[in-house]
C-alpha positions as CSV (number, residue, x, y, z in Angstrom):
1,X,3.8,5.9,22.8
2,X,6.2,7.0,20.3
3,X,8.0,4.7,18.4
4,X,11.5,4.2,17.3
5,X,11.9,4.2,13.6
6,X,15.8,2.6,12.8
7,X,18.1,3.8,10.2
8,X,19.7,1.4,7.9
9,X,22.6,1.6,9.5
10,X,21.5,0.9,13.0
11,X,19.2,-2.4,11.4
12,X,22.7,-3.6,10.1
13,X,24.4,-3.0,13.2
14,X,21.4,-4.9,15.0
15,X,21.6,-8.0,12.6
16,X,25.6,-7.9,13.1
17,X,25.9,-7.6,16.5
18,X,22.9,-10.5,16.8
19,X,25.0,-13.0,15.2
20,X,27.6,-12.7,17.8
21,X,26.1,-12.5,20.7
22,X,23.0,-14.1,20.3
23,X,19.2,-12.9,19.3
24,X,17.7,-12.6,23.0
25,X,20.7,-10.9,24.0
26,X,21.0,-8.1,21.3
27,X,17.4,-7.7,21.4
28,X,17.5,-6.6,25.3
29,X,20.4,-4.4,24.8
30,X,18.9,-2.5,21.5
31,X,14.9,-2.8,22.8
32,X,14.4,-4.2,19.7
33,X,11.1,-7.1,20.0
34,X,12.1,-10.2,18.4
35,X,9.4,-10.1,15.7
36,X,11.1,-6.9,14.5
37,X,14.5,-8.6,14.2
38,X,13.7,-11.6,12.4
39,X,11.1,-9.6,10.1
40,X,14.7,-7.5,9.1
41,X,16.6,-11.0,9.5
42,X,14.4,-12.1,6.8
43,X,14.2,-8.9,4.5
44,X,17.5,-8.8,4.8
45,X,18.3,-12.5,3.5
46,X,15.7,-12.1,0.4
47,X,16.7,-8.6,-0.9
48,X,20.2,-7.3,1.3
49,X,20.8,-4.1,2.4
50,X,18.0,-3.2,-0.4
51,X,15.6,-4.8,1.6
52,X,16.2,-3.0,5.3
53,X,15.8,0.4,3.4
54,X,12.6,2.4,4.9
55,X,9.9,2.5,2.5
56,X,7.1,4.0,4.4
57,X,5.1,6.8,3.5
58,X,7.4,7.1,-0.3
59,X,5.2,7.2,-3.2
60,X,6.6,8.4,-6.3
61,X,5.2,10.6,-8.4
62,X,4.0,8.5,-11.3
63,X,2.3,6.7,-8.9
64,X,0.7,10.0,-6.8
65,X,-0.3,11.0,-10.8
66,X,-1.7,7.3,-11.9
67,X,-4.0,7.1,-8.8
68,X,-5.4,10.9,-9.2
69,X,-5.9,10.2,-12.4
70,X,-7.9,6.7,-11.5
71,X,-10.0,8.6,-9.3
72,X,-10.8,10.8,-11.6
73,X,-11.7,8.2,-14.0
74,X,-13.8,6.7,-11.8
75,X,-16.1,9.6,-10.9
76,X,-16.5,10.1,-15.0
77,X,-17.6,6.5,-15.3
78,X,-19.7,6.7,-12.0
79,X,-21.6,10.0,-13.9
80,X,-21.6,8.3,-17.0
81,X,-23.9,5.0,-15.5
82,X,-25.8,7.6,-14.0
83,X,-26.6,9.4,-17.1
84,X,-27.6,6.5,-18.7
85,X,-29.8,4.7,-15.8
86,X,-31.9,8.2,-16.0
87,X,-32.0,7.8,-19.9
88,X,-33.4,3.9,-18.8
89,X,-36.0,5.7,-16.6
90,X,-37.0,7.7,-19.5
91,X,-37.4,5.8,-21.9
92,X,-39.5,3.3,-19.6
93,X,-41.8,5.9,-18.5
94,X,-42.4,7.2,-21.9
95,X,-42.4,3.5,-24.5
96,X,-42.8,1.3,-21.5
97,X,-40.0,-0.1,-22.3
98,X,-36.0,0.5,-21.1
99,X,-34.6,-1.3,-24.2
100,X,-34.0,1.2,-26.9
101,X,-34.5,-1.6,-29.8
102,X,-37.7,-2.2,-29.0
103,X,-38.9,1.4,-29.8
């Protein structure tokens, strides 16, 4: 089943034409479920019009760049504890001992 994404004009229209003629009503006549209207009911009270804008799938670039960047981080770090846990196994297997200090 497909569904219906809503413009921010047609939300508007919804909350509008809701306070007039009641939530039941307008939700019949738009096949809107009555979860989705007061979910925009109550967007639209915190934040306004700003708040019924769609925001789905819209990452900005900054934010595309800061996470590519993370996981690229991450893999160095993740290499880097590897690195060292085989230097650990070294050292162990050679001074019977992992702690460097103690040489």
């Amino acid at each position: 089943m497909k569904y219906k994404r809503w413009t921010l004009k047609e939300k508007l229209e919804i909350l509008e034409h809701a306070q007039e003629f009641g939530v039941v009503e307008t939700c019949r006549k738009f096949s809107v479920s009555t979860g989705n209207y007061y979910s925009w009911r109550k967007k639209f009270d915190a934040q306004g019009e700003a708040g019924l804008k769609n925001t789905y799938h819209k990452k900005s670039k900054e934010l595309r760049k800061s996470e590519e960047e993370n996981r690229v981080l991450r893999k160095l770090l993740a290499d880097k504890e590897i690195e060292l846990e085989v230097q650990r196994e070294l050292l162990k297997k050679k001074f019977g001992t992992s702690d460097p200090r103690k040489i």
